[in-house]
C-alpha positions in Angstrom: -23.5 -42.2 -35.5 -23.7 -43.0 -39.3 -25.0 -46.8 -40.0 -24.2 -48.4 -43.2 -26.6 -47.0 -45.6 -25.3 -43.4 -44.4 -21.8 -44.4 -45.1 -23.0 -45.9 -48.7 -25.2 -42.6 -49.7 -22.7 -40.7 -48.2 -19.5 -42.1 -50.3 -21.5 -42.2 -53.3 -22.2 -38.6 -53.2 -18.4 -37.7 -52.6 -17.2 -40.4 -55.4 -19.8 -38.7 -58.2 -18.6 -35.6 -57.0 -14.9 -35.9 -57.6 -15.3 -37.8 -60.8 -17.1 -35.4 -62.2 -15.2 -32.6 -61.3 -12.3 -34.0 -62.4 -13.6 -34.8 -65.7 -14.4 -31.0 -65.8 -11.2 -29.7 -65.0 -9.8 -31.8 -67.4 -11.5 -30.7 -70.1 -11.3 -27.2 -68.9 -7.5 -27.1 -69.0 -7.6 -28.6 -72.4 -9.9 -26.1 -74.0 -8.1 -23.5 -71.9 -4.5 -24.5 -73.6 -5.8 -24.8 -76.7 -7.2 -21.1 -76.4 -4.2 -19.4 -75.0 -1.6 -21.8 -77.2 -1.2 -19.0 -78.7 -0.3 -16.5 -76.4 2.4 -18.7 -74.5 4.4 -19.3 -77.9 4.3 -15.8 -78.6 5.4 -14.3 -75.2 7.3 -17.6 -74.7 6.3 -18.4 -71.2 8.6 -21.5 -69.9 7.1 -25.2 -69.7 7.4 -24.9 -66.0 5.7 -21.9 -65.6 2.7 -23.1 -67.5 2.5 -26.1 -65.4 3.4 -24.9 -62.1 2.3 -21.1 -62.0 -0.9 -21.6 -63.5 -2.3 -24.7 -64.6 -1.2 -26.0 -60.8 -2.9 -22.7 -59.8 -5.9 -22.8 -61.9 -7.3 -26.3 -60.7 -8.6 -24.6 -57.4 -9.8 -21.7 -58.6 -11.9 -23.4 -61.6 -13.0 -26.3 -58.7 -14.8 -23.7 -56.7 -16.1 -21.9 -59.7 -18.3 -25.2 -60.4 -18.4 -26.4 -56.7 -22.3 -25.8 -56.0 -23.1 -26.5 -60.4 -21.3 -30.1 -59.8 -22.4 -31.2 -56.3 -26.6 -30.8 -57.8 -25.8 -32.8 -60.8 -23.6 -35.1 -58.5 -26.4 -35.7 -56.3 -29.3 -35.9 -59.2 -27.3 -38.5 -60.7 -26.2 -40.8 -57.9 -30.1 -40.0 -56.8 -31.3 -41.3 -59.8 -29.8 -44.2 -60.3 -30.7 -45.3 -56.6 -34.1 -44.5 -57.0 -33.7 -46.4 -60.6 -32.9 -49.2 -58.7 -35.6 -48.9 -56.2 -32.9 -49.0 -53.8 -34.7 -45.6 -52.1 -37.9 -48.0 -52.1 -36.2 -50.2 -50.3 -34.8 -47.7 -47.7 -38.2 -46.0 -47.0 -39.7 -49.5 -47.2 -37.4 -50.8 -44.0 -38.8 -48.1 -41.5 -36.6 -45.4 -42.4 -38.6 -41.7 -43.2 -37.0 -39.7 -45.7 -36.1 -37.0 -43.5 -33.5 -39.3 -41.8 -32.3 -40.4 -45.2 -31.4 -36.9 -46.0 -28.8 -37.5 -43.1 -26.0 -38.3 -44.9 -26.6 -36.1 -47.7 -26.4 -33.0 -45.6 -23.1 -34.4 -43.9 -21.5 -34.7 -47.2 -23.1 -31.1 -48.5 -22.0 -29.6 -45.4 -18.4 -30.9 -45.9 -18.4 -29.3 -49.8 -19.5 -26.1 -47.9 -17.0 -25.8 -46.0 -14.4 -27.0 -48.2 -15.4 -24.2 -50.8 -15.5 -21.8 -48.4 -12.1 -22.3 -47.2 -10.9 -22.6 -51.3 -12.7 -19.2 -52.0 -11.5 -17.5 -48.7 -8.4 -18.4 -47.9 -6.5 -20.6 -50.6 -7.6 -19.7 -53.9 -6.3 -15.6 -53.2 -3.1 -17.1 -52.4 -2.6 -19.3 -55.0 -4.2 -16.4 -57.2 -1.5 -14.9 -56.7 1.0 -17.0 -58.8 -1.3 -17.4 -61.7 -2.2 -13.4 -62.3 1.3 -12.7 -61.7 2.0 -15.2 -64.6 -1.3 -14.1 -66.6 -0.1 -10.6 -66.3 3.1 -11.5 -68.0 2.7 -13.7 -70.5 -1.1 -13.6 -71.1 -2.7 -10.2 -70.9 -2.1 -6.7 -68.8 -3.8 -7.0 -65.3 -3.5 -3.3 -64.5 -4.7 0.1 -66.5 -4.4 3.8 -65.4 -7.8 5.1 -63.6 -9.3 8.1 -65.8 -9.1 11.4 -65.0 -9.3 13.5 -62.2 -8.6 10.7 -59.0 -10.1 11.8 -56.0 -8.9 10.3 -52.7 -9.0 10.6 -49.1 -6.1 8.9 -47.8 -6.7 9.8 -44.1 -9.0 11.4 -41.8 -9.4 15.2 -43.4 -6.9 14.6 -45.5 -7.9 14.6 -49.4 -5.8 14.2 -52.7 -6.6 14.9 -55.9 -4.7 13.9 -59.4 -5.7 14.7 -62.6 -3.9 12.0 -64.3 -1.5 9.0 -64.0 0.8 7.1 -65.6 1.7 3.5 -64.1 4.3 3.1 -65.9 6.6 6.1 -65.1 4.4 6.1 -61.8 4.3 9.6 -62.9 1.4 11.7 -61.7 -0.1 15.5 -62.8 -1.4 18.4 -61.5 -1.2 17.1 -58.1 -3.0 18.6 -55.1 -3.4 17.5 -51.4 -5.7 19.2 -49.0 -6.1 19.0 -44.8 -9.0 20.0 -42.8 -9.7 20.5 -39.3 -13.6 20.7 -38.4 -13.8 21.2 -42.0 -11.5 23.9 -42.3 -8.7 24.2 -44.5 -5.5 24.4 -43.0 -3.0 23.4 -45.5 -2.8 23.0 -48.9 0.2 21.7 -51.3 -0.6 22.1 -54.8 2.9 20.3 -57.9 3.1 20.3 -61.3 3.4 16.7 -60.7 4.4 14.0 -58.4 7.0 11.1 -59.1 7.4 8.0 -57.1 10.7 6.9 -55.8 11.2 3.3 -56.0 14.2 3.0 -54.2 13.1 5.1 -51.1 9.7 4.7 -51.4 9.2 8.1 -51.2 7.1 10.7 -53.3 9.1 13.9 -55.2 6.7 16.5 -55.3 8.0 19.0 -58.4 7.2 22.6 -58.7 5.1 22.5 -55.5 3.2 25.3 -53.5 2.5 25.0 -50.0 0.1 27.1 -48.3 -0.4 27.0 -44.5 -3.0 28.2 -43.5 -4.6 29.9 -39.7 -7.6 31.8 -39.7 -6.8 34.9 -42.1 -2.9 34.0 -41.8 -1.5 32.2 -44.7 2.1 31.5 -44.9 3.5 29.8 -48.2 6.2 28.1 -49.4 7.3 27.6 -53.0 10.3 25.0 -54.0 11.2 23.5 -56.8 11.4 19.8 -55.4 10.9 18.0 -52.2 11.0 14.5 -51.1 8.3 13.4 -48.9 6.4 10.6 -47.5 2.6 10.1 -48.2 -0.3 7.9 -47.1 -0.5 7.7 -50.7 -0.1 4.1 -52.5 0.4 3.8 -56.4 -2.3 1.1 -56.1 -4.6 4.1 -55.5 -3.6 6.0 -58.8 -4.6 2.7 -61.1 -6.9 0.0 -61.1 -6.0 -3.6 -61.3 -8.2 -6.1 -62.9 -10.2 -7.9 -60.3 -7.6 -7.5 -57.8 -10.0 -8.9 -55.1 -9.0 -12.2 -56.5 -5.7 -11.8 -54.7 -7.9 -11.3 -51.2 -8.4 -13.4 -48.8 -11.9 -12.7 -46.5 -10.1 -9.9 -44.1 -7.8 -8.6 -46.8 -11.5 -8.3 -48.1 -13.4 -6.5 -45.7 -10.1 -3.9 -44.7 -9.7 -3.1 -48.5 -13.5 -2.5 -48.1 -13.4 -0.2 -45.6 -10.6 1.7 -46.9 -12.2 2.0 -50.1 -15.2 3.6 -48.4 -13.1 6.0 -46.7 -11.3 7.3 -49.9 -14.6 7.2 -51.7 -14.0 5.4 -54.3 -17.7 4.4 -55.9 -16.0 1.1 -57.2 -16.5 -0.1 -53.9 -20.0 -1.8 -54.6 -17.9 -4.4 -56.6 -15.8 -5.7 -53.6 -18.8 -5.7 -51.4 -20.6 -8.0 -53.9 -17.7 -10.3 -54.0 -17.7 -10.6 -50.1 -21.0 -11.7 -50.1 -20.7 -14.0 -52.9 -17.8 -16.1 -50.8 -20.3 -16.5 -48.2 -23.4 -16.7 -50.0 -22.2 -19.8 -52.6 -21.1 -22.1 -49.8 -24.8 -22.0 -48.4 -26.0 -22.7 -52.1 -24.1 -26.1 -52.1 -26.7 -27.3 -49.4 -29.6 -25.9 -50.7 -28.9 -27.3 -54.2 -27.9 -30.6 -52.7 -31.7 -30.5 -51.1 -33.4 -29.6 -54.3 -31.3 -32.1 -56.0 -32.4 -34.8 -54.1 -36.0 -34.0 -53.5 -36.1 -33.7 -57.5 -34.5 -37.7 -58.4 -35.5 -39.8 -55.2 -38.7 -40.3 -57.0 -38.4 -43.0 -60.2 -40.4 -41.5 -63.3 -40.5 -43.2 -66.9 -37.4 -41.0 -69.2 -35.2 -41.9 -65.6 -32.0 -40.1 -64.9 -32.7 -38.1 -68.3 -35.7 -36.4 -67.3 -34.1 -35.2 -63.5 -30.4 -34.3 -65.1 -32.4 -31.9 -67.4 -34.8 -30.7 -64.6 -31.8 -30.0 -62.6 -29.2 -28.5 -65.4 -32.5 -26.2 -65.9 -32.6 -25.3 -61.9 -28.6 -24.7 -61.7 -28.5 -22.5 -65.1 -31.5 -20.5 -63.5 -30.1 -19.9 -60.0 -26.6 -18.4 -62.0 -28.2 -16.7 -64.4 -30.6 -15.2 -61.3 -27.1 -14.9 -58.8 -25.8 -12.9 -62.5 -28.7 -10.6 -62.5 -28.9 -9.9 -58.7 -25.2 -9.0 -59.2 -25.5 -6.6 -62.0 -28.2 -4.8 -60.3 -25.7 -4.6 -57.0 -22.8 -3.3 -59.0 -24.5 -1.0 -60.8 -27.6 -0.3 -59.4 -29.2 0.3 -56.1 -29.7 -3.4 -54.9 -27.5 -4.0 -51.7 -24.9 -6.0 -52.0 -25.8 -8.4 -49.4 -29.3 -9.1 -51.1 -27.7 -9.1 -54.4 -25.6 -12.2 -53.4 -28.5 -13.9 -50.8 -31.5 -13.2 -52.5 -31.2 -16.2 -55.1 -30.2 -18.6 -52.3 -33.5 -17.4 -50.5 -35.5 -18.0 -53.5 -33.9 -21.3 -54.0 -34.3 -22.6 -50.5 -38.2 -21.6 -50.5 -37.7 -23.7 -53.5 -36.2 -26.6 -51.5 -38.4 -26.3 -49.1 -41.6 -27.1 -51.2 -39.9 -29.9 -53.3 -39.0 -31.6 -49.9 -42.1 -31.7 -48.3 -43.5 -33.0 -52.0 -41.0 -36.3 -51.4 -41.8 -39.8 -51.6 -42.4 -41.3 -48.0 
């Protein structure tokens, strides 16, 4: 049951919290209008839209971005003041240890957690949604045809390859799809191109050969058109720009795992980003720990010296979550590592400064 000085430590750490995030978005939004002005006069994107679309859409997304940055400087600054005030003197003083005063602090922490979990899993790729769809529009192009050559396989034994596409006539050449059965080949359709239908949603394969084939019996078939459904989506022939953000956790993991099936070696990036939703939520408590352990104690320069100590710690553990995710994407680390390691690191961290606590 929380006493009064858990409900005082713990509404002080939620009040600095909001305030200061919401002095952040603020200015966010303003700097952000003020760089894309521009761009919304030019492609005249409507008042509404702006506000509604994605400025109304933006505030989550940007929250979460800065959830686990703001809650450590919330908690150095609140921390600081208190122990300016000798008010933690006072609390330690009346019989109570430290490691009951950190109580209330891991109440509120926990509640950020799983607040930003719930943003970055479930709300933020919905509302996502509204502001890429109005970023693609008025703002910048979202989606680019893949380079040459596409290599898919779009179901069990069944692989497709495309030497080139174009989006925008959803247009695709030199088109060939291939079956196996216990890695033999048993059919094989090979077009000049391949056109999506928009209204059917239906593929028109053009100047198509079919070959079916049974042991040393071929049979083939050559037509100049045919309309035909394929486990073949246009997403498959084009990337979109960080499309995960439009994914909630199990949107997440199947896009994952079909990914993996058609081989597509961009895979690494989703897997990163799946960790990442996981791994910052933890980071909010282990921040929230370091942050405390670093500005309970009253030192001469006071809440100067432990916002700069802790600025330094939060601008180290994103520049070392940065790192570990470049390595991920592009090298060999595994993506779970890549997004836990730094929270590992920090909580060892944590761990020390804790035990190091005044009394």
């Amino acid at each position: 049951m929380m006493k009064l000085i858990d409900w005082y430590i713990f509404k002080k750490f939620l009040g600095t919290f909001v305030y200061a995030i919401s002095l952040l978005i603020i200015i966010v939004i303003i700097f952000d209008i003020s760089e894309n002005i521009e761009d919304f006069l030019k492609n005249n994107a409507p008042v509404k839209a702006i506000i509604f679309d994605y400025y109304l859409n933006f505030i989550p997304y940007f929250i979460n971005l800065f959830v686990y940055l703001f809650t450590f400087i919330s908690v150095i600054f609140f921390t600081s003041k208190m122990a300016g005030n000798t008010e933690i003197i006072a609390i330690l003083s009346s019989g109570v240890s430290f490691k009951r005063m950190l109580r209330p602090y891991l109440m509120a922490s926990i509640l950020l957690a799983v607040f930003s979990a719930y943003l970055g899993n479930f709300l933020i790729p919905r509302t996502n949604e509204l502001r890429r769809d109005f970023k693609n529009k008025y703002m910048e192009v979202l989606t680019k045809d893949r380079n040459r050559n596409i290599h898919l396989q779009i179901e069990k034994g069944v692989f497709v390859y495309v030497e080139s596409y174009n989006n925008a006539q959803q247009v695709g050449y030199r088109f060939t799809l291939e079956k196996y059965a216990d890695q033999t080949l048993t059919y094989k359709l090979s077009a000049d191109r391949i056109e999506r239908d928009k209204a059917d949603s239906l593929w028109q394969i053009i100047g198509f050969v079919e070959r079916f084939i049974n042991g040393e019996k071929e049979h083939i078939i050559r037509g100049a058109k045919k309309d035909t459904i394929l486990p073949l989506k246009t997403t498959d022939l084009y990337e979109i720009k960080e499309d995960f953000e439009v994914m909630n956790f199990w949107e997440l993991r199947e896009h994952i795992a079909d990914e993996k099936q058609k081989g597509n070696d961009n895979v690494k990036l989703y897997e990163v980003e799946m960790n990442k939703r996981l791994a910052s939520p933890a980071a909010i408590l282990i921040l929230t720990f370091i942050g405390v352990a670093l500005s309970s104690r009253k030192v001469r320069g006071g809440i100067g010296v432990h916002l700069g100590a802790g600025i330094a710690i939060t601008f180290s553990y994103i520049l070392f979550m940065q790192v570990s995710t470049v390595f991920a994407t592009y090298g060999d680390l595994s993506p779970f590592l890549a997004a836990w390691i730094p929270n590992l690191f920090f909580a060892v961290i944590g761990i020390y400064l804790v035990t190091q606590a005044p009394k």
